[in-house]
N, C-alpha and C positions, 0 to 999 in steps of 0.2 A: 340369238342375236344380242339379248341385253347381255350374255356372261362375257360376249367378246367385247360388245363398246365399251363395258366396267371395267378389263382387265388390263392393266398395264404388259403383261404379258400372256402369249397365249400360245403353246405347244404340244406337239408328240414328242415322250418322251421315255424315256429307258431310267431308273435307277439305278445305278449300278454302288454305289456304298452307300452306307448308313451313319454317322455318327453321334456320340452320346449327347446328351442336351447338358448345355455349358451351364454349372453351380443348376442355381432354380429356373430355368429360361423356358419358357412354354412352347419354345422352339425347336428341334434338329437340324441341323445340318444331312441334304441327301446332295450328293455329286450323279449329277445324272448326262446322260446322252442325248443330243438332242435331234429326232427325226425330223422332225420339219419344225421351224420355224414361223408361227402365223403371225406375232406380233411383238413388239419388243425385244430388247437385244440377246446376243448370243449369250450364253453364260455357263458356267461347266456345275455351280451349284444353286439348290434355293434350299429356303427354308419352313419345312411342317410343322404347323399345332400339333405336338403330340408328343410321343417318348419313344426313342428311338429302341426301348427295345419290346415295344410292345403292349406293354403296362398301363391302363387308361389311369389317367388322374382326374379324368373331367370327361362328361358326356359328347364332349368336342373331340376329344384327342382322334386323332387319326394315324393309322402304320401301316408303309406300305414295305414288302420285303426287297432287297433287292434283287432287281432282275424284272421287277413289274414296269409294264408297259402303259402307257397312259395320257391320257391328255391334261394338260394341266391350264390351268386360268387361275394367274395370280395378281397383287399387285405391289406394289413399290413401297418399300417399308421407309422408314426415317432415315435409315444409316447406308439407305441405296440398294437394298438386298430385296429380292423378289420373293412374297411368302403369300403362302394359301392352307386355307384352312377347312374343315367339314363342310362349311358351308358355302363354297367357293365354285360349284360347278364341275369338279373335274368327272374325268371319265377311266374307269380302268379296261383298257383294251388287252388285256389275257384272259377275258372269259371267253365263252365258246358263243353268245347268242349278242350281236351286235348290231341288230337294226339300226337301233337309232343312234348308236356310237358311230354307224359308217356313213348315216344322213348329215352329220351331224359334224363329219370329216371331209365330207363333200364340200359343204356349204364353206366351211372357213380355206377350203382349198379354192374353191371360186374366188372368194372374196382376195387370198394372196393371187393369183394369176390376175389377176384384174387389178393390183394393188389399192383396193378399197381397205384405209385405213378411219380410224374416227380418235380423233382426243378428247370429244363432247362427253362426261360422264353423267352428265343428266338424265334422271329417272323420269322417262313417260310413262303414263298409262293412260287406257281405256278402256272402255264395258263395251265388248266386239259383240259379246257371245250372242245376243239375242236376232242381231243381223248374219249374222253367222249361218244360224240356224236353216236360214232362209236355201242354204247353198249346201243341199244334201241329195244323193244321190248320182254324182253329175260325176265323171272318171275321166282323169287326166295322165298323163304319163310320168310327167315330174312330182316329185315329194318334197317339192318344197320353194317357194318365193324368195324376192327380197325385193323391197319396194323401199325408196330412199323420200323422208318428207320433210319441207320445209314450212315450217309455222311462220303466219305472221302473227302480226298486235294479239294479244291475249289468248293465244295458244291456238288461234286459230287455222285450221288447214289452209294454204297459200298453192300448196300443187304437191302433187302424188308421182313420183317417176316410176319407171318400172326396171331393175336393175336387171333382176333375172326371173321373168313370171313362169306362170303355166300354160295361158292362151290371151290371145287379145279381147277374147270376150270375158272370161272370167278377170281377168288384168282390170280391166272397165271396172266391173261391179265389185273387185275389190276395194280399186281406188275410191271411190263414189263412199262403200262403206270408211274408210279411212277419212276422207272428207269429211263427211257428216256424225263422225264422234265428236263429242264432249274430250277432252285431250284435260288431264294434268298433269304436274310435276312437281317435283323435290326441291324446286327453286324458291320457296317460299312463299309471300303473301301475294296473294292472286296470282299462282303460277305466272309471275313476270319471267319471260327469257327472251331474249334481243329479238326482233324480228330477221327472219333469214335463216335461225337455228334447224341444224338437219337430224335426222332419223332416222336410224337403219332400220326397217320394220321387216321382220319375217312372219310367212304365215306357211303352216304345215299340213299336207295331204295325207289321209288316210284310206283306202281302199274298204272296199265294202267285205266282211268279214261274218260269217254265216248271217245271221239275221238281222243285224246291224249293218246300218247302210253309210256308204262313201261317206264323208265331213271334211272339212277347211276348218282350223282351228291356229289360235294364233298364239297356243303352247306346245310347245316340242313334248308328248307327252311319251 
């Protein structure tokens, strides 16, 4: 959820050319195709941290060849052009084992059928995990929430919706934990941000697997 509310753009996409990186530019130019559309406008190219033919110059550089399939989350450079980097989220969809690349294709396909957009780029956080903990062993059908929040005065929870849960009772005691976190943000001194400000929060289901039991976790792991 945070790589789509950061990203000015966010798609399935095809590669289809590669070109050289213009004089010293940490950039390539890839022309790519685009499968679906989740955010941001259509476009026929963008532009990768890395060297178009392969060659790392920095621990960042990234190559993908053409023909690779994948999701990308990028954002708006200065000169209007859409660029993403190592560290940007994306997903390569031509390997063979894609659990969570198809969870994860789900989720942003709900959110376009429902045209839930966000322009909010504000970084939240909170320390779930120890309530969390509380909500193990319990087996739902869905692999995955989204719950939208609105703060008031000093990042306080205001109300918890529920966009697309798991059950009305687990729905309940998530909100309740979401409520009663400690909330900060990237907005500066004393996490000041308007009251009214929203949230797209996801939380993720994992099924009980030999010895290790069911969990709710509010990272996509």
């Amino acid at each position: 959820m945070e790589k789509y509310v950061r990203s000015d753009f966010v798609a399935r996409v095809t590669i289809v050319k590669n070109f050289p990186n213009q004089d010293s530019s940490f950039f390539y130019k890839a022309n790519i195709v685009i499968k679906q559309l989740f955010k941001g406008d259509s476009v026929k190219s963008i532009l990768i941290e890395g060297s178009s033919d392969g060659k790392k110059r920095t621990s960042c550089d990234i190559y993908f060849k053409e023909g690779t399939e994948m999701l990308v989350y990028a954002q708006l450079n200065g000169s209007g052009q859409y660029t993403f980097n190592s560290c940007s989220g994306y997903c390569v969809l031509n390997n063979g084992n894609l659990k969570g690349e198809l969870r994860e294709l789900e989720m942003l396909d709900f959110l376009d059928k429902n045209n839930i957009k966000t322009t909010d780029k504000t970084f939240y956080g909170a320390n779930l995990h120890d309530k969390l903990n509380t909500l193990r062993d319990i087996n739902v059908s869905k692999t995955f929430a989204i719950y939208e929040i609105t703060f008031a005065t000093g990042l306080h929870v205001d109300s918890v919706k529920t966009i697309t849960g798991f059950s009305p009772e687990l729905d309940n005691q998530l909100g309740t934990i979401l409520k009663e976190a400690h909330w900060v943000s990237d907005r500066g001194w004393k996490n000041k941000v308007p009251p009214g400000s929203k949230l797209l929060f996801g939380f993720y289901y994992y099924p009980a697997q030999g010895k290790d039991s069911s969990f709710i976790s509010e990272w996509d792991l």
